[in-house]
N, C-alpha and C positions, 0 to 999 in steps of 0.2 A: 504494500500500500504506500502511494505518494505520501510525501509529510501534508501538504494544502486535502486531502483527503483524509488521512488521519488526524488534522486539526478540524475539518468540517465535522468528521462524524462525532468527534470528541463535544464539539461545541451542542451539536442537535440532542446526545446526549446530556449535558447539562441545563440544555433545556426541558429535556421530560423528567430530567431529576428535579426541578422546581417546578415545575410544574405539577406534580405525583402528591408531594404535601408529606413524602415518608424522609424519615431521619436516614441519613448516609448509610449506615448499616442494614437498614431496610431493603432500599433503593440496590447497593451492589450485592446485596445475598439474593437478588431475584436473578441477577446479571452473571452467569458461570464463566463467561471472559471477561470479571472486569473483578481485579479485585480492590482493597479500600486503598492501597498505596497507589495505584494507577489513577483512582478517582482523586484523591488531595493533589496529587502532581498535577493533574489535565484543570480541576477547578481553580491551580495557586495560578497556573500559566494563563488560561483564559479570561479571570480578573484584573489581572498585569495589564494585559492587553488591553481590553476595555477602558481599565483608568487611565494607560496613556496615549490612546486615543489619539487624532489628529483632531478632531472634533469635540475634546473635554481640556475643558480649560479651568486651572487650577488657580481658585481662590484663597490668597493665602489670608490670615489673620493674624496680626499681631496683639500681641495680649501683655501687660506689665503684672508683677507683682513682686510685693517684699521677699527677700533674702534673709531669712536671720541668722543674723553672724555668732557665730561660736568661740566659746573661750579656749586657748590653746593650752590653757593649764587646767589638766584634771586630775583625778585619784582613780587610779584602779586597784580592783580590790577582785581577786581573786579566789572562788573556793570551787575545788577538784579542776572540770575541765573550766568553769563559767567565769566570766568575764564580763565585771561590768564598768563604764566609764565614769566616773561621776564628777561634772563639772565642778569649777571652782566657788561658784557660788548657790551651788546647792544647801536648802535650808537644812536644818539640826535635825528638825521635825520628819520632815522627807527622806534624810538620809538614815533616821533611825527605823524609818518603819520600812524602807527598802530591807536596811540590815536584819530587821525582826521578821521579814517574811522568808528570807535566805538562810536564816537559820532554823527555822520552821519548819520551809519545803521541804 
């Protein structure tokens, strides 16, 4: 089979795949030559396609928001493999009830 024939019938196939309304597993357990890695590879390649398109045209958006900056001095505190970081201006309160549940768990 040509590759432009093996993209056509791949494509007509994921058209009765949306169209059918069954879950992927559904759809290629009816299918004895297709199995589910053929269907995610033929579905990744044929949405590629489509989104870059000569006729889709990509609207980008730019969006702002804060950053919160981090203290470069902390504590870590160690028990078996667990690792925790605790910034430098972590309260008393906070750090004792972190410590109280680590000794607990």
């Amino acid at each position: 089979m040509k590759r432009k024939e093996k993209h056509d019938l791949w494509k007509k196939r994921m058209e009765a795949y949306e169209a059918s309304g069954e879950t992927i597993q559904e759809w290629v357990s009816k299918h004895d030559d297709i199995t589910e890695y053929q269907f995610h590879y033929w579905r990744k390649k044929i949405k590629a396609e489509i989104n870059s398109g000569p006729n889709n045209e990509v609207n980008h958006t730019w969006t702002s928001f804060d950053v919160p900056t981090f203290t470069t001095t902390s504590i870590e505190v160690r028990l078996d493999d667990l690792s925790v970081y605790i910034p430098e201006n972590v309260s008393e309160e906070h750090l004792s009830r972190v410590l109280r549940v680590l000794r607990n768990g």
